[in-house]
C-alpha positions in Angstrom: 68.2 153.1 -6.8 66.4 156.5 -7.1 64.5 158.0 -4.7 60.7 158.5 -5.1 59.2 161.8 -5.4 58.2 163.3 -1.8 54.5 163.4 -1.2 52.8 166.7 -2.0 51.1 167.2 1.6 52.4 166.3 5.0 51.8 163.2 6.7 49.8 161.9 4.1 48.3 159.1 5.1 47.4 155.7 3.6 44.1 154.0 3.9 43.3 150.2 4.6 42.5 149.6 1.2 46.0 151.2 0.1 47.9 147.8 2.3 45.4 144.9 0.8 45.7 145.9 -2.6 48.5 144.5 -5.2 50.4 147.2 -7.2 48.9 147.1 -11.1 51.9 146.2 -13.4 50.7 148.7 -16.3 51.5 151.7 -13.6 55.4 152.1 -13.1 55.2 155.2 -10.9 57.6 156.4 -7.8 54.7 155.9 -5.1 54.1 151.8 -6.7 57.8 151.0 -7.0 58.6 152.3 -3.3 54.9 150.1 -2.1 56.4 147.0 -4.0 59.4 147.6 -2.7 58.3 147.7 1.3 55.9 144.7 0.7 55.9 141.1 2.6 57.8 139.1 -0.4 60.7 141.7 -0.5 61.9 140.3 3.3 62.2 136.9 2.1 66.0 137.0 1.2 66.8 138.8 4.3 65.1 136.0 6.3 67.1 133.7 3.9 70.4 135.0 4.5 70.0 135.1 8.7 69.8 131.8 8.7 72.9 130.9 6.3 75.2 133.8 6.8 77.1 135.3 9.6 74.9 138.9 10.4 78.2 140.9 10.5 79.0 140.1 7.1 79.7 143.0 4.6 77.0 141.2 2.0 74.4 141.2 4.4 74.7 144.8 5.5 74.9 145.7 1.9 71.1 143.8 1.2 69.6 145.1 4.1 70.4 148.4 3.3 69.1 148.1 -0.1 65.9 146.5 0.6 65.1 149.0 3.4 62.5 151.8 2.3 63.0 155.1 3.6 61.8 155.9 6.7 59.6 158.9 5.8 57.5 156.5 3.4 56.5 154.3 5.7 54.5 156.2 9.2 52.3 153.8 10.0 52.9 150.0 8.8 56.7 149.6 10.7 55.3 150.5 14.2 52.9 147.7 14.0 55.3 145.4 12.5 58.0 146.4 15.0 55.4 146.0 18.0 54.2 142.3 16.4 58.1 141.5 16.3 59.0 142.5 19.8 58.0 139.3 22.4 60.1 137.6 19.6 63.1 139.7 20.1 62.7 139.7 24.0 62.0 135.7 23.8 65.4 135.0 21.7 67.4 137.4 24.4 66.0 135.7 27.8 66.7 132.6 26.1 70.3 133.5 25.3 71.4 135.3 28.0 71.8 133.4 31.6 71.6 136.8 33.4 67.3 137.0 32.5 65.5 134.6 34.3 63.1 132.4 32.5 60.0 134.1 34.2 60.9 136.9 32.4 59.0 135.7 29.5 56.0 134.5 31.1 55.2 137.3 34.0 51.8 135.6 34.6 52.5 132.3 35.4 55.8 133.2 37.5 53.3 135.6 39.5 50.9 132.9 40.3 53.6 130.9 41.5 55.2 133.3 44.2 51.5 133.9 45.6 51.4 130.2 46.3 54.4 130.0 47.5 53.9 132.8 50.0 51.2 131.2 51.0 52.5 128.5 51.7 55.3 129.8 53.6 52.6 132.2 55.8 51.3 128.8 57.0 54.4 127.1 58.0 56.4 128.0 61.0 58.1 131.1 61.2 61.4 128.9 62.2 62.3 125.4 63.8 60.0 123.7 65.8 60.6 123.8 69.3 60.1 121.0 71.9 58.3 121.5 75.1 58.3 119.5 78.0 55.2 119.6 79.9 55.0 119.5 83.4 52.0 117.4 85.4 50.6 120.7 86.8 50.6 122.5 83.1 47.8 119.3 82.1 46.0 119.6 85.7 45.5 123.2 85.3 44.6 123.3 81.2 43.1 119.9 79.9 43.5 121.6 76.5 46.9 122.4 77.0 48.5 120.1 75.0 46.7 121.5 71.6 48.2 125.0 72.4 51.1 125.1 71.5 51.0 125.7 67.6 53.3 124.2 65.2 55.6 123.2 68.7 55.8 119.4 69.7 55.0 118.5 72.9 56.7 115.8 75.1 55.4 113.5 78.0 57.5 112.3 80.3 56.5 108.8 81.8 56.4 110.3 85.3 54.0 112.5 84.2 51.8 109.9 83.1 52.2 108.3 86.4 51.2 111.8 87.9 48.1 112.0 85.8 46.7 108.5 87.0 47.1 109.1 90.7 45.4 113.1 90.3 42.2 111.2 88.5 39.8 110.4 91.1 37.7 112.4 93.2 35.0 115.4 92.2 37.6 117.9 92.0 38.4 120.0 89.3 41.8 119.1 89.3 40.2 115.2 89.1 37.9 116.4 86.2 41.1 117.9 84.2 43.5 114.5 84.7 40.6 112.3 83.1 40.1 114.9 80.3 43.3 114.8 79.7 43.8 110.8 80.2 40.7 110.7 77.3 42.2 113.2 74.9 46.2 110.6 75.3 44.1 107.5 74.9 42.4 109.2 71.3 45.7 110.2 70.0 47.2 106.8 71.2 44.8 104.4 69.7 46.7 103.5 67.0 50.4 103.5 68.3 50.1 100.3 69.8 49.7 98.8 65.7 52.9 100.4 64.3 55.7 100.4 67.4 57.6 103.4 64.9 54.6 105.8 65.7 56.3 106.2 69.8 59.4 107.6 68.1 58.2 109.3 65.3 55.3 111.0 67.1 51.8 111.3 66.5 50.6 114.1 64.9 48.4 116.4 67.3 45.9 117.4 65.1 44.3 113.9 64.2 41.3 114.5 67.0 40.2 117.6 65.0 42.5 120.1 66.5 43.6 121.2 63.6 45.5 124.5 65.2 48.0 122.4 66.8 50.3 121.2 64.2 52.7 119.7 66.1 53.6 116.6 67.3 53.3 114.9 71.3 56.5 112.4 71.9 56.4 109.7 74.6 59.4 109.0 76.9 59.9 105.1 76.1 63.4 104.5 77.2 65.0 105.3 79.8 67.3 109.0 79.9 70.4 109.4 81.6 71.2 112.7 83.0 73.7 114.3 84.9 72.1 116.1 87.9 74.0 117.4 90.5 74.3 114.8 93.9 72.2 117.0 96.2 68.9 116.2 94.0 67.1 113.1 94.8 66.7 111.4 92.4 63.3 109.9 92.9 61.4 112.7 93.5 59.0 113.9 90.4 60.3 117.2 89.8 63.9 116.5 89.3 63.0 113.4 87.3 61.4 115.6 84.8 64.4 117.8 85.3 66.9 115.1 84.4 64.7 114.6 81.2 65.0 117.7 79.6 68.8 118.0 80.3 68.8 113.9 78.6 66.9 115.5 75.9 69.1 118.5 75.3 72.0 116.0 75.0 70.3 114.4 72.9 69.4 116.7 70.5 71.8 119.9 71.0 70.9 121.7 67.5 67.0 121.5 68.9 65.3 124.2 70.9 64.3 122.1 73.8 62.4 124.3 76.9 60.3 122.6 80.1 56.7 124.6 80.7 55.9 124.1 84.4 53.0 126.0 86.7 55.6 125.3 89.3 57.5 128.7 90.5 60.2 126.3 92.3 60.7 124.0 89.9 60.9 126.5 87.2 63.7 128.1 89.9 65.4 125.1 89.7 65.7 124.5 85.8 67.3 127.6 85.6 69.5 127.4 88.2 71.3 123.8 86.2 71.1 126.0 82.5 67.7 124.8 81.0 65.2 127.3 79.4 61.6 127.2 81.6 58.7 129.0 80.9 55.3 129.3 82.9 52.5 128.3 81.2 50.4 131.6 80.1 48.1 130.6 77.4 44.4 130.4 79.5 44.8 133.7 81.2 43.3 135.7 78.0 40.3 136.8 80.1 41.0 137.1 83.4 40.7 140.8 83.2 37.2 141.7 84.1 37.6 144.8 82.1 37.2 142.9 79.2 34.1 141.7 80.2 30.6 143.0 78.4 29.5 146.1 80.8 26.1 146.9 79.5 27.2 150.4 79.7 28.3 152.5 76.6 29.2 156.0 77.4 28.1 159.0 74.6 30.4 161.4 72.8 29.5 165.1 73.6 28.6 165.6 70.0 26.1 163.0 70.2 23.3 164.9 69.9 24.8 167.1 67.0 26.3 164.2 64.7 22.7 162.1 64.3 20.0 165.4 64.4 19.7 164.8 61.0 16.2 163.0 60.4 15.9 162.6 64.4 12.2 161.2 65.5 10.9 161.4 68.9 7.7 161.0 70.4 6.4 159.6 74.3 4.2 157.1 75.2 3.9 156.3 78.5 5.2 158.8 80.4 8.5 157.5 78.3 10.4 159.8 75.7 11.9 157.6 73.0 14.3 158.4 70.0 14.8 157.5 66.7 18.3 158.0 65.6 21.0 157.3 63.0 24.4 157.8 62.0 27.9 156.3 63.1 27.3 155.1 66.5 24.2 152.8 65.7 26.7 150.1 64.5 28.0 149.8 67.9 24.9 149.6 69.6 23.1 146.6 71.0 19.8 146.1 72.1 19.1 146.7 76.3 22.2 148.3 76.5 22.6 151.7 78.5 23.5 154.8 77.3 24.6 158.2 79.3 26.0 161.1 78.2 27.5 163.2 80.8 28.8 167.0 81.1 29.9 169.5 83.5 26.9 172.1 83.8 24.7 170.2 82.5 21.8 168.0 82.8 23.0 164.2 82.1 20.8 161.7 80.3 20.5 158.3 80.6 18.8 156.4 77.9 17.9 152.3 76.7 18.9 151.1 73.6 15.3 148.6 72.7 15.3 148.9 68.9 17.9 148.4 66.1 16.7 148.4 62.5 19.0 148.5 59.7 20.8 151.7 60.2 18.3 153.2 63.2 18.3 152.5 66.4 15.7 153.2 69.2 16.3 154.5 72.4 14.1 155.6 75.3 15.0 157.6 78.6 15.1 155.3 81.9 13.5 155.7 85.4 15.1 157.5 88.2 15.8 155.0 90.4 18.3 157.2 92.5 14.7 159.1 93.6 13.3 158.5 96.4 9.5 158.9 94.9 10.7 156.0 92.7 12.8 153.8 95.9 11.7 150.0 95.8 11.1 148.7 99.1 13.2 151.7 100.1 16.2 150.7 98.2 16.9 153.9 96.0 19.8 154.1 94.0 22.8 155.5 94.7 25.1 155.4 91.5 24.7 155.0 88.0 25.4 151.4 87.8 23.1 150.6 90.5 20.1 152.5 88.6 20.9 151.0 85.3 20.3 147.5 87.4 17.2 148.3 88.8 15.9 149.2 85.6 16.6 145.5 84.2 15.5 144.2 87.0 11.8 145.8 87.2 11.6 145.3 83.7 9.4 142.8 82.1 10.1 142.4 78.7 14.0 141.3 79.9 13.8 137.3 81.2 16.9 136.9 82.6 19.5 139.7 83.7 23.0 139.0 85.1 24.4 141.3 87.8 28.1 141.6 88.5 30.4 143.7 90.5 32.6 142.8 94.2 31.0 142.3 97.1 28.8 145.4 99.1 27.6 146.5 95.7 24.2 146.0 96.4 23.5 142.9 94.6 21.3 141.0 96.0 19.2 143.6 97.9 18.3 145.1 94.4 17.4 142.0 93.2 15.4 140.6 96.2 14.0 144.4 96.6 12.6 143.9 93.0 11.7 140.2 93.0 9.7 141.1 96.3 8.1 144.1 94.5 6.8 142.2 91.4 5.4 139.4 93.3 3.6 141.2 96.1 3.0 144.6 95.1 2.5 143.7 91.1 1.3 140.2 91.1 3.6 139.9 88.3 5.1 136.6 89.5 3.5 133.9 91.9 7.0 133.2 93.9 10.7 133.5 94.3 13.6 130.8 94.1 16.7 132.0 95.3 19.6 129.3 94.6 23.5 130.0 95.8 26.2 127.5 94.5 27.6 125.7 97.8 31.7 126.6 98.4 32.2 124.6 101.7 34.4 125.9 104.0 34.5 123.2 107.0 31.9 120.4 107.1 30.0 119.5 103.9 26.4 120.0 104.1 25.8 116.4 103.8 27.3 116.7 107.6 25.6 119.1 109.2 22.9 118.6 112.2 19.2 119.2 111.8 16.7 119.4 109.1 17.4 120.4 105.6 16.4 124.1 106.3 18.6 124.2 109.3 21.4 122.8 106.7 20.4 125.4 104.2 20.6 128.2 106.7 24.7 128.6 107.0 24.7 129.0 102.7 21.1 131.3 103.0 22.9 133.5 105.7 23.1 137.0 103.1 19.8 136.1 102.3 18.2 136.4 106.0 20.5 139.5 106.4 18.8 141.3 103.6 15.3 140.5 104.2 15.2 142.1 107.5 16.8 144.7 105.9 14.0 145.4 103.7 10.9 144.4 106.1 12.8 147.7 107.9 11.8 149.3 104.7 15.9 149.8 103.3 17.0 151.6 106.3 
């Protein structure tokens, strides 16, 4: 076949109209005969011969390289067609050949799929549930401890149950805990008396609307036979519970079985036979009074230089107040106190009494530490104790608690101030001064004489700071 002239100019290209239009057959020129060649019908015997002869076969090489144009006539049209043409390609090789996966072909869907799955895996348990034997003291001292242990079951012992019912009377905390805890059993047992399987199958924890604890709790219904060594008696509590966890371990030996006990001793002796104890940790999340709101946010030395920009100030009152804004007014709240403190210089204290949108208002305190300024001749004699005495003697805040260990000053500041607004101010008509009742001998039920003679043994710090005051704070 000849070759068709070359094109006169370089990278000459074709127009839209040049594709969609037939060649004429009155016009037998190079440019027509090469178009006519390269168009859609000339690809029908190649199509043909795929599918009825071998591809390595000498005739078909020989008709594929006769039917294919040259490559310089043809810039534009073999890019799309090679483009349209490849998912076909990649589709007929993932489908032939075991080493591409199937998702391969379909990146969308096998995407969607390991995002569920991954979720679903973040909410299941990191590895195999464990089993936890709970000791009577772990429900006496956390009524909610049974909910707290995750995707973990939970096992009873039937001396614990006995336990329970003989810690459940009285007006005691620990009396308060076994009912709560007796309630919370009966809910989750309502319906295991019905189906007899439920007892050894468990009962799901979360079916009071505890949906954190995805667990199960287990009731000992048989009896366990344990080897304990001869000097433990055997009827005691403890090593009952003791002999159930090693029964238990026996039992199940591929399982992950651990007793939880408040009991130092008994936790001693678990150990001491080979069986996993832990204390019980889970309500002791706040016991540290650091973590406690302080009303008290100390200031940056910057301060002052990171939120001039579009500062306001003005008094009223005798009172200096500020407008300001910028990265700190987030973590402001409203009546909390502010100081900012450095060596050399003055320090300020200040009153948060205004946040609006991304401005907060704050307003300099009194100087209770003064003596011009003392309250029944209490003056201040730290920071804490004049950031109190500011809440105290002011009337827009309703209630104000006060904490800190004992000598801190308390209740004089606050019996200093109620005594100040009522008599001097006529703010308020009286005081009530309530103290919670810890009995240490004799409840007050028992004691001789009138109810203000009962009172006085509970209203003894009271007295003590009263004549402190009428001595005017000395």
């Amino acid at each position: 076949m000849p070759l068709p002239k070359p094109p006169a100019k370089r990278a000459d290209m074709l127009n839209a109209d040049d594709y969609s239009s037939q060649p004429k057959p009155a016009k037998s020129s190079a440019r027509s005969s090469t178009r006519a060649t390269s168009a859609k019908p000339a690809r029908a015997p190649v199509l043909e011969l795929v599918g009825k002869e071998p591809l390595n076969t000498p005739a078909f090489q020989q008709t594929v390289n006769d039917l294919a144009p040259p490559a310089r006539n043809t810039p534009a049209a073999p890019p799309k067609r090679a483009t349209s043409a490849a998912p076909v390609v990649a589709e007929k090789i993932s489908d032939g050949s075991p080493s591409f996966p199937m998702r391969t072909a379909t990146p969308a869907t096998s995407g969607a799929n390991a995002t569920q799955g991954g979720s679903r895996r973040r909410k299941g348990p990191a590895g195999p549930a464990k089993l936890f034997v709970l000791d009577t003291n772990v429900l006496l001292h956390d009524p909610m401890s049974l909910f707290r242990f995750d995707e973990h079951d939970v096992y009873l012992p039937m001396i614990t149950l006995e336990e329970l019912d003989g810690h459940k009377k009285g007006m005691t905390e620990v009396a308060r805990n076994a009912r709560q805890v007796s309630r919370d059993l009966d809910a989750l047992a309502a319906d295991m008396g019905r189906a007899p399987s439920d007892a050894s199958a468990g009962i799901d924890l979360s079916k009071t609307g505890h949906k954190d604890a995805r667990g199960k709790l287990y009731f000992q219904t048989m009896n366990l036979d344990a080897q304990l060594p001869i000097g433990l008696p055997q009827g005691k509590a403890d090593n009952q519970i003791l002999g159930v966890v090693q029964a238990l371990r026996t039992q199940q030996p591929d399982r992950d079985v651990a007793l939880v006990s408040k009991d130092i001793n008994m936790r001693i002796k678990a150990r001491a036979l080979g069986l996993p104890a832990e204390d019980y940790f889970n309500d002791k999340t706040l016991e540290d009074g650091d973590l406690l709101y302080t009303g008290v946010l100390p200031l940056p030395a910057d301060f002052w230089e990171r939120h001039a920009k579009g500062m306001e100030s003005w008094q009223q009152g005798g009172i200096t107040f500020y407008r300001v804004s910028g990265p700190m007014v987030p973590v402001l709240l409203i009546n909390q106190f502010v100081y900012l403190e450095s060596p050399g210089a003055t320090p300020w204290y200040g009153k948060v009494t205004e946040i609006t949108g991304k401005s907060a208002v704050l307003k300099t305190v009194k100087d209770f530490s003064h003596q011009k300024h003392s309250i029944w001749g209490v003056a201040a004699r730290n920071r804490e104790q004049n950031f109190a005495l500011n809440l105290l003697m002011d009337p827009e805040c309703d209630f104000v608690t006060l904490t800190g260990s004992a000598g801190t000053g308390k209740t004089l500041m606050t019996l200093a101030a109620a005594l100040s607004q009522v008599l001097d101010d006529r703010r308020y008509t009286e005081i009530i001064v309530t103290r919670v009742t810890v009995p240490v001998g004799e409840d007050i039920g028992f004691l001789p004489g009138t109810e203000e003679e009962k009172m006085s043994p509970w209203m003894g710090a009271l007295d003590d700071n009263l004549e402190v005051l009428a001595r005017g704070g000395d």
